[in-house]
Each structure stands twice: as structure tokens, then as C-alpha cells.
TIPA-437314 format. One line per field, with one value per residue (C-alpha): residue in three letters; x, y, z. Coordinates in steps of 0.2 Angstrom, whole numbers, always signed. Layout:
r (ALA|...)
c1 (X|...)
c2 (Y|...)
c3 (Z|...)
// end
This chain:
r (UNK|UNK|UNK|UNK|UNK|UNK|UNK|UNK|UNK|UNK|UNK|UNK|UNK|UNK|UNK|UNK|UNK|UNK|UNK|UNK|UNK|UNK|UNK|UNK|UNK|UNK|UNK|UNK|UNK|UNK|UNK|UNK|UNK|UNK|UNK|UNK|UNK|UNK|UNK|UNK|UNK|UNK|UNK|UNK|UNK|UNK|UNK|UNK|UNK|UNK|UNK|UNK|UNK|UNK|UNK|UNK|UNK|UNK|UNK|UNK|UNK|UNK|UNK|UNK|UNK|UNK|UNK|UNK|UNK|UNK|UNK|UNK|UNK|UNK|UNK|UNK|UNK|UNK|UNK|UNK|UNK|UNK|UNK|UNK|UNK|UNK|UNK|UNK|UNK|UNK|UNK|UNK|UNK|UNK|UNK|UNK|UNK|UNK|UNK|UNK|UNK|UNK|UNK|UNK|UNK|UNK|UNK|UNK|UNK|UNK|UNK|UNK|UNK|UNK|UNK|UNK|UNK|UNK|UNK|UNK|UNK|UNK|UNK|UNK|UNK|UNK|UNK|UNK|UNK|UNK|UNK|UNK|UNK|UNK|UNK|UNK|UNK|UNK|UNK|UNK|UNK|UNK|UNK|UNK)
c1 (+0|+9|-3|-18|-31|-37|-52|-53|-69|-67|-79|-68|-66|-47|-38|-44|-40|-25|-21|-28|-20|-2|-5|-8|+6|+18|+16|+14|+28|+14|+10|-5|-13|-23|-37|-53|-64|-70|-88|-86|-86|-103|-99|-94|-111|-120|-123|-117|-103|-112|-104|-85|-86|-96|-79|-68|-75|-74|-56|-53|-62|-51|-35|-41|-43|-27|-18|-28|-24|-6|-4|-11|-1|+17|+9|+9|+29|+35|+31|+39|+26|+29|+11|+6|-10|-22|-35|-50|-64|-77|-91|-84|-88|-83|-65|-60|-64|-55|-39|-40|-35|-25|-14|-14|-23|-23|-33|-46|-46|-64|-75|-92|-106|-124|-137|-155|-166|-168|-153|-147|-162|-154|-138|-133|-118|-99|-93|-109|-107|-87|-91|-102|-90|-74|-65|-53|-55|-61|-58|-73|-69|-83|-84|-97)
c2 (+0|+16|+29|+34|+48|+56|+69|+83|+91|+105|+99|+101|+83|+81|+76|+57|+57|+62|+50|+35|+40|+41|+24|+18|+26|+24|+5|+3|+17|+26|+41|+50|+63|+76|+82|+96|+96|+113|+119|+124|+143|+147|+151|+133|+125|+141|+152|+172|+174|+188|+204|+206|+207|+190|+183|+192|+181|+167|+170|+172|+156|+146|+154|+149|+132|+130|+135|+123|+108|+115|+114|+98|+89|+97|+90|+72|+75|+81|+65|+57|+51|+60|+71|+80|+91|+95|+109|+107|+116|+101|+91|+81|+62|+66|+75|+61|+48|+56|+59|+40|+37|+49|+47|+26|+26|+11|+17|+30|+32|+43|+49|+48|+55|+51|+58|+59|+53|+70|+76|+59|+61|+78|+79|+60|+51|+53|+39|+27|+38|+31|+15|+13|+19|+14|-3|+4|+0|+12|+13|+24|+29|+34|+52|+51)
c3 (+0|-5|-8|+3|+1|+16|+10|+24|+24|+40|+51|+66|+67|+57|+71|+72|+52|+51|+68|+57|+43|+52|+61|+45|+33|+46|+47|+25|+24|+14|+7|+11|+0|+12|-2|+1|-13|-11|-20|-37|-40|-44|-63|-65|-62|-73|-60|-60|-49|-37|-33|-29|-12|-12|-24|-12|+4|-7|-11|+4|+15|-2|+4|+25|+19|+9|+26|+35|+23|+23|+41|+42|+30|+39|+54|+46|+38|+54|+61|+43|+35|+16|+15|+0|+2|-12|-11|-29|-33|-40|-36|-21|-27|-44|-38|-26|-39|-49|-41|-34|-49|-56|-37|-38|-22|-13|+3|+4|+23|+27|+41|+44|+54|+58|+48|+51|+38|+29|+29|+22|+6|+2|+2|+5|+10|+2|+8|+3|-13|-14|-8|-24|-38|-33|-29|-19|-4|+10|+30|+35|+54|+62|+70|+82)
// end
């Protein structure tokens, strides 16, 4: 195993990811590819951009993120796991698909919460979403 995706999403729950992720690459001498699929700006999926103060802010939670990621991933090297973090605008089943195989991923390492019914019927789950598309195997670690 010598590539493992680790999607972030900033939920305030990174910490037990990136612990899982360690425990892991650290025993496979694995890399792990940190990755937050970030919304697509609204001029990608058809809709007008909004004023500039509204691209401004947007810019500017993009830039947060990227930091956050950043940090995350010098946490991982300073314990010498070799990290590499990705930030991406897209649809976030679509990008992480994507980069699995673009990255040779081996392991997709992702956490999960529980969601009541409606919540599940309107925006679903990623990870049942990944479990469905790719054969790559997952390790969904639950957060709750």
C-alpha cells in the first residue's frame, strides 16, 4: 500500500483522520494525499458569480482552507510520513474519484457522521457515494 487519500472536509473533526492515517502510513511506509474538494465557484455550475465582495470572501475562506490543509499535511511530515495536500474546486464524489485514480490510491481512509433521515435524502452520504464507484478499498472511521 503506497498511496492513501485522506479527503478533509473542516468539520472540526481532522484530528482522528490524520491519527488513522499516520497509524496507517507509518506501518505501510505510505504516502498520504490530504485532499478538500472545495464547492465549485458558482460560474462553473451556470450560476453568476455575485458581486466582488461576495468573490472576495470566497477568495478568501479558499486561501483559510489551503492553510488549514497545509498545516495539516506538515503536521503528518514532521512525524515522517511523506504528505502531500491538495485543495480542488469540483463536485466532491466526482474529484475524489477522480484523483484516486489519477494518485494510484490504494486506501481512501474517510469519516463519517450520523445523519438523520432527511438530511441523508438531500444531500446523501460521500462515503456510501465512494463505496459505490470505486473498488478501492475504504476505512470509514466513524466520527461520532
Amino acid at each position: 500500500m503506497k498511496n492513501i487519500l485522506l479527503p478533509i472536509d473542516f468539520k472540526g473533526n481532522e484530528q482522528l483522520l490524520l491519527d488513522k492515517a499516520y497509524e496507517i502510513a507509518e506501518k505501510f511506509n505510505s504516502k498520504v494525499w490530504l485532499i478538500h474538494v472545495a464547492a465549485p465557484d458558482p460560474d462553473y455550475i451556470g450560476y453568476d458569480a455575485g458581486p466582488q465582495s461576495i468573490r472576495d470572501s470566497r477568495a478568501e475562506e479558499l486561501r483559510e482552507q489551503h492553510k488549514q490543509i497545509q498545516t495539516f499535511a506538515r503536521s503528518l511530515t514532521q512525524k515522517g510520513v511523506e504528505t502531500d495536500a491538495l485543495l480542488i474546486q469540483g463536485t466532491t464524489v466526482d474529484t475524489l474519484i477522480d484523483k484516486t485514480e489519477k494518485l494510484n490510491i490504494d486506501l481512501i481512509i474517510i469519516g463519517r457522521q450520523t445523519h438523520g433521515i432527511f438530511y441523508k435524502a438531500i444531500f446523501g452520504s460521500v462515503a456510501d457515494s465512494l463505496v459505490k464507484k470505486t473498488e478501492v478499498p475504504i476505512l470509514i472511521v466513524p466520527l461520532d
